[in-house]
N, C-alpha and C positions, 0 to 999 in steps of 0.2 A: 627579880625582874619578871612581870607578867606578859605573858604573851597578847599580843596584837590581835583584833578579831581577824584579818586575813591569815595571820600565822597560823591560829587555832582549827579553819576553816581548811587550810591545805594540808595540815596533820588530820582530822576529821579523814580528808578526801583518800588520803596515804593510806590511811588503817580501814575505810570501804575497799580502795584499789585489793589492798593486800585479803581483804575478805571473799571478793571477787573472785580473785585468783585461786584462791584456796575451795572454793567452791564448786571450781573448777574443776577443781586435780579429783577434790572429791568423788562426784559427779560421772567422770570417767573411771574411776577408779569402781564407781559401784555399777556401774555399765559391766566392766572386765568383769564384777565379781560374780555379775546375771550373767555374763556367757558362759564363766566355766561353771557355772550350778546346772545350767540347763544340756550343758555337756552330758555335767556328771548323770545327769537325770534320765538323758536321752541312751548312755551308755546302757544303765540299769531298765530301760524299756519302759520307762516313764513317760506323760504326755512331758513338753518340754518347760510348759507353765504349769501351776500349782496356783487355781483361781482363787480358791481360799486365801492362801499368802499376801496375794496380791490387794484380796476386797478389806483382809487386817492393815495391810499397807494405806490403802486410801483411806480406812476409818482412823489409825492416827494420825494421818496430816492432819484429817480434817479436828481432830479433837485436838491438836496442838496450833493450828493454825488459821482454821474455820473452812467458809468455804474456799477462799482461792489456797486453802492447801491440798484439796481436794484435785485443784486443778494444776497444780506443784507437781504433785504425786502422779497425775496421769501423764505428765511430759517428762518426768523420772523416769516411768513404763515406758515411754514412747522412743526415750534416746537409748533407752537400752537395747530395746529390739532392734535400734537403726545406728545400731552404732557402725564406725567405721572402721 
């Protein structure tokens, strides 16, 4: 039995929901991972960013994504420094 185009559409919508979601945890979870780097870095008397890391950061978005991954990656840098 094949599925109905609203069927298909609200499975579709399920498997974005749950991408979303996961994007999320992600997301936060790479925020966590910048605070304890920049711990670890500030223990060691480091500055607490590493602008190199950061400018490889935005040149992969942008080579995987173009330019609005450019702009992905500077609201990645942005949540991280504001996280909560």
């Amino acid at each position: 039995m094949s599925l109905t185009v609203p069927s298909r559409v609200d499975e579709r919508q399920d498997e974005l929901s749950e991408l979303d979601r996961s994007l999320i945890r992600m997301i936060r979870r790479r925020a966590e991972l910048v605070g304890e780097i920049e711990a670890l870095r500030r223990a060691a008397g480091l500055p607490r960013t590493e602008l190199t890391r950061e400018n490889r950061m935005l040149k992969e978005y942008q080579s995987g994504l173009g330019r609005p991954g450019v702009r992905l990656a500077l609201l990645l840098l942005e949540l991280a420094r504001h996280r909560s």
